[in-house]
VODO-125946 format. One record per residue (C-alpha): residue number from 1; x, y, z. Coordinates in pm, whole numbers, plus 50000, padded with zeros to 5 digits. Example, Ala and Ser with C-alpha at 12.3 -4.5 7.8 and 13.67 -1.06 7.14 Angstrom:
<fikols>
<1,<51230,49550,50780>>
<2,<51367,49894,50714>>
</fikols>
This chain:
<fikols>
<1,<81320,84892,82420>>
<2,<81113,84980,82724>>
<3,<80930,85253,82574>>
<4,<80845,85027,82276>>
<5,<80687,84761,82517>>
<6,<80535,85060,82673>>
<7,<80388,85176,82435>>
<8,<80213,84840,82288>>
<9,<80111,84776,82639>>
<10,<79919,85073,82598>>
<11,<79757,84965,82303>>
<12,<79641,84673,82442>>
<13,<79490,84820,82755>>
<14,<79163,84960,82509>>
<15,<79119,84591,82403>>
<16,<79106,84480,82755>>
<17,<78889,84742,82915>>
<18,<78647,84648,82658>>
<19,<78677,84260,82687>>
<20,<78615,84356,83074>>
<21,<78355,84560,82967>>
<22,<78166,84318,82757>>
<23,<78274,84017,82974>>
<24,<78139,84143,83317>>
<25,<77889,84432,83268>>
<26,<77683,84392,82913>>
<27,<77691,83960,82864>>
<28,<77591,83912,83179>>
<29,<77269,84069,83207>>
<30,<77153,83981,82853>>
<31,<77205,83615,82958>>
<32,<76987,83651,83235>>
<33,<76740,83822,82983>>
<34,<76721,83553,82723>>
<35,<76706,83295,83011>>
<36,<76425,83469,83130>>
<37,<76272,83509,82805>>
<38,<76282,83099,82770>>
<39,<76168,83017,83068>>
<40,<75861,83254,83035>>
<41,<75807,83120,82678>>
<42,<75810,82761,82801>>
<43,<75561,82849,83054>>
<44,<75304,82955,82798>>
<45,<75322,82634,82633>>
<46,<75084,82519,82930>>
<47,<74744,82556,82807>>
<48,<74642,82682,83183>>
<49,<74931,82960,83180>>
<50,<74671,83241,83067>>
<51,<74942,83520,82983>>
<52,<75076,83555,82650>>
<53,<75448,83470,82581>>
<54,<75762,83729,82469>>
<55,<75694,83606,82142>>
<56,<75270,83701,82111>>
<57,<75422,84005,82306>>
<58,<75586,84094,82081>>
<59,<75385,84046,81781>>
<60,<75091,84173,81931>>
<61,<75215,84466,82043>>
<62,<75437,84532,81710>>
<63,<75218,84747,81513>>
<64,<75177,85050,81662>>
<65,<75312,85021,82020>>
<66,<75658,84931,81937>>
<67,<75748,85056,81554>>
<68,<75511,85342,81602>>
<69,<75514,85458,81986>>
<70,<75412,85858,81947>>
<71,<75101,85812,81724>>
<72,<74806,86005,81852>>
<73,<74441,85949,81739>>
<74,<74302,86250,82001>>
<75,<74218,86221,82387>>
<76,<74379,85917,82573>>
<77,<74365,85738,82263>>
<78,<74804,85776,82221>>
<79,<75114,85587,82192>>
<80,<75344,85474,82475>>
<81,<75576,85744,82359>>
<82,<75306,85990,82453>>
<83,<75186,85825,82784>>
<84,<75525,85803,82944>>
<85,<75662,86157,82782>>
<86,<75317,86252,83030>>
<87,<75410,86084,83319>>
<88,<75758,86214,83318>>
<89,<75613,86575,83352>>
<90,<75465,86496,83603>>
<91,<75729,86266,83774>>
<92,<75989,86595,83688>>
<93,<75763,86866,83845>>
<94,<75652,86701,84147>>
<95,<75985,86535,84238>>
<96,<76188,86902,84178>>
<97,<75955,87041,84405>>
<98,<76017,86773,84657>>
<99,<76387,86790,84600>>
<100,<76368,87186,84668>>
<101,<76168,87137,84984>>
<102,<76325,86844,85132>>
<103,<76693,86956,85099>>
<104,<76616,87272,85256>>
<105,<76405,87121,85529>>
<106,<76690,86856,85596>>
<107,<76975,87145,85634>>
<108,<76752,87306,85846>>
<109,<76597,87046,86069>>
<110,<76961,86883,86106>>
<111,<77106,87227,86195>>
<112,<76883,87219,86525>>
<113,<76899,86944,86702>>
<114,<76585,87036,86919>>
<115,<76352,87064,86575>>
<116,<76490,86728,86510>>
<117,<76353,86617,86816>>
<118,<76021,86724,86769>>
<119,<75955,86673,86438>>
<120,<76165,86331,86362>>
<121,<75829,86148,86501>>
<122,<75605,86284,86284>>
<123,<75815,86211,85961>>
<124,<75881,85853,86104>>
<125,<75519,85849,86048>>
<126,<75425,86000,85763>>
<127,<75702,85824,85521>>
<128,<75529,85525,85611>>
<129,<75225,85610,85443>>
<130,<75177,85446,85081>>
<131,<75156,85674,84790>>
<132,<74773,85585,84730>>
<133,<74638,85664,85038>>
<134,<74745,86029,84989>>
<135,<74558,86034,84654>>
<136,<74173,86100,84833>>
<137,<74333,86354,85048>>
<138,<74525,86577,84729>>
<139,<74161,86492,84536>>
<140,<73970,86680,84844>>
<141,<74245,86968,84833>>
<142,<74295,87045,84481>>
<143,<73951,86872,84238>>
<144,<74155,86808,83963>>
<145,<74337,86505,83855>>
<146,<74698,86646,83728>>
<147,<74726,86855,84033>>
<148,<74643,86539,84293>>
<149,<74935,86309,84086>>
<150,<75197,86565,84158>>
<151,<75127,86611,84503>>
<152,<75100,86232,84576>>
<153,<75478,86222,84340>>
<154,<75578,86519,84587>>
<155,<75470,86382,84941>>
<156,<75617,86062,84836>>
<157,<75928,86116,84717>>
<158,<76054,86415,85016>>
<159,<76086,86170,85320>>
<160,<76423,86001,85198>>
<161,<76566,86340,85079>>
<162,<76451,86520,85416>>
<163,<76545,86222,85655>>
<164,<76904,86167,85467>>
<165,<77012,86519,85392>>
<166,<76897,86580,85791>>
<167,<77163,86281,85839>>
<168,<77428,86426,85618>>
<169,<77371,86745,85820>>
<170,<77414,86587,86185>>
<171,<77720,86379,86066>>
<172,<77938,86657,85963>>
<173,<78274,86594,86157>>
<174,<78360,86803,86457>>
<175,<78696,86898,86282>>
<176,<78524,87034,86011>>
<177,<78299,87306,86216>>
<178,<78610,87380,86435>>
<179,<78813,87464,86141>>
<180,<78500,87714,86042>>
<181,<78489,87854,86387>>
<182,<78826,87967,86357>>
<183,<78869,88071,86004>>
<184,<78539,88279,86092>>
<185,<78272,88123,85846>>
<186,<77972,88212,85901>>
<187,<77610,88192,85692>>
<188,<77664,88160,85293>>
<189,<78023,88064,85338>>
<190,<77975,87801,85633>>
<191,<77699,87663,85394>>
<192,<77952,87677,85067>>
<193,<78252,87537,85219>>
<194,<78141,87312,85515>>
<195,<77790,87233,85499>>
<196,<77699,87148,85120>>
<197,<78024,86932,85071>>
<198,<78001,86749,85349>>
<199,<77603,86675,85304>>
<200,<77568,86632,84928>>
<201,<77698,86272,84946>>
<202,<77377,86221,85161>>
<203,<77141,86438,84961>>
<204,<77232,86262,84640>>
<205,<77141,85912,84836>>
<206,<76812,86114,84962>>
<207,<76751,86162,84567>>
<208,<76788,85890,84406>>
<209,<76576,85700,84651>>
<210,<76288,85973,84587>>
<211,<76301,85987,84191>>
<212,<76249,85588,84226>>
<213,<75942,85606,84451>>
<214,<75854,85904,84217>>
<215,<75834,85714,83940>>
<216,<75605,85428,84155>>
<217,<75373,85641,84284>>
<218,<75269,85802,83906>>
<219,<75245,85499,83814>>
<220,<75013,85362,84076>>
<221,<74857,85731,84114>>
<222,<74765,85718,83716>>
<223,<74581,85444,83759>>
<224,<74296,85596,83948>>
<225,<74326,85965,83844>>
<226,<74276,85917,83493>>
<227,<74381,86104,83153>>
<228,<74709,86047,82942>>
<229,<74984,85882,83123>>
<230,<75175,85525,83150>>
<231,<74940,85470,83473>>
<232,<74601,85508,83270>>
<233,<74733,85304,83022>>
<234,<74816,85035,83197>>
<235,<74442,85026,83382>>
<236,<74241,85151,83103>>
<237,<74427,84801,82930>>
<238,<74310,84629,83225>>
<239,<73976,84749,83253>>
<240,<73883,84628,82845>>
<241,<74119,84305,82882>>
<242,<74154,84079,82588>>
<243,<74482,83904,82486>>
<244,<74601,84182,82280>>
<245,<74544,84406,82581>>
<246,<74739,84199,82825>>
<247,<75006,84183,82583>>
<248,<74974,84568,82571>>
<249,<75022,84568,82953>>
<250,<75344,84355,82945>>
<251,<75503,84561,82744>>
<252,<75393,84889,82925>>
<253,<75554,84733,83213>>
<254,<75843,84675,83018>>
<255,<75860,85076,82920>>
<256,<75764,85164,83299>>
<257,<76112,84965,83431>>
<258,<76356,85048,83148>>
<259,<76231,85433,83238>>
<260,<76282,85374,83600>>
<261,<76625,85211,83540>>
<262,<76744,85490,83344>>
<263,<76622,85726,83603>>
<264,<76749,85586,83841>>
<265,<77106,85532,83631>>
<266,<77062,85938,83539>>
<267,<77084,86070,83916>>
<268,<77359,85840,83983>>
<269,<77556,85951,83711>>
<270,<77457,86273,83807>>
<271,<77591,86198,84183>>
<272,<77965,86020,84005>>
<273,<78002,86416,83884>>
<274,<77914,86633,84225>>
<275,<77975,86384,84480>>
<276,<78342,86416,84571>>
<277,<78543,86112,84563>>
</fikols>
């Protein structure tokens, strides 16, 4: 009898982790969506509320932005598909170079506490610099356009993966190098077993802070550099507004933070897998 009540309480635990599922992680935030949607929509019934509703959005946008988003008629002339698929290359070279960099900086600069010293200051100061004003600087240094976005993706995004993997580094426990010291590990396998474990919940915190201001400064660093990406779109829209085009530009910035939130959701699923629990 027990294992027969058992067993159908078994069978009714798939029903309920998907009731909780449904209940508490997918109707919530399309709720808040369609509430959002109405309210915006009721807004645009004012005559003086200049931006188009979900609705004209949508329709506007329909044919070929939504139903057709990798059509290309030649230059910048391309779909969203296209402009994003852009941006991503450049968001994925410049923030793996930045990743590379800053978790071997952090190791390193964490490792000696007297380079932390002197160089802490200086990175107080520089991560406080927005992405754009780095853009006339990488312009000077490089002349071209694709090379200048990565750099300002690069030099934005390595301050939180320096700073916390140089935190991770300096909050090792004591027990843990003590145990190394006398099982006699020393460069790759102090690294290996002590160092890496004990940091990567920090790096991974480092990371998914950078991809996120990765993904912000393309964006903003399109804008003014030019050529295919989500960032020209967005101004080029801007710069030859109409209705359609602001209805364009809604629903670029629709792409731009379902991208980012899948990003974002990518390293973190990334981090459930390495980080140890």
């Amino acid at each position: 009898m027990a294992a027969i009540l058992g067993s159908r309480t078994l069978r009714k635990n798939p029903r309920k982790q998907l009731y909780k599922l449904v209940s508490q992680k997918i109707l919530p935030p399309l709720v808040a969506v369609a509430i959002f949607l109405v309210i915006w929509q009721l807004l645009c019934l004012n005559p003086n509320f200049k931006l188009p509703g979900p609705i004209e959005t949508f329709s506007e946008t329909w044919d070929p932005f939504i139903i057709n988003p990798f059509f290309d008629n030649g230059e910048s002339d391309k779909g969203l598909g296209w402009q994003i698929l852009s941006s991503l290359g450049r968001v994925g070279l410049g923030f793996s170079l930045a990743a590379i960099v800053g978790i071997a900086l952090g190791i390193f600069i964490g490792a000696n506490k007297l380079l932390y010293n002197a160089v802490d200051p200086i990175f107080q100061v520089l991560r406080t610099v927005p992405p754009l004003a780095w853009l006339p600087i990488s312009l000077a240094a490089f002349q071209q356009a694709n090379p200048s976005a990565i750099f300002v993706i690069f030099i934005t995004s390595i301050w939180p993966i320096i700073i916390n993997t140089t935190v991770g580094v300096q909050q090792i426990p004591q027990d843990y190098v003590n145990v190394a010291r006398v099982l006699r590990l020393k460069g790759a396998k102090y690294f290996l077993k002590v160092v890496f474990p004990a940091t990567v919940p920090y790096i991974f915190t480092g990371l998914r802070i950078g991809i996120g201001l990765s993904w912000l400064a393309i964006v903003a660093a399109e804008m003014l550099v030019g050529g295919v990406g989500i960032g020209s779109f967005i101004w080029d829209a801007y710069n030859t507004t109409t209705e359609t085009n602001l209805s364009e530009i809604i629903l670029a910035l629709i792409y731009v933070g379902l991208v980012g939130l899948m990003l974002d959701r990518l390293v973190g699923f990334i981090a459930s897998k390495v980080v140890p629990e």
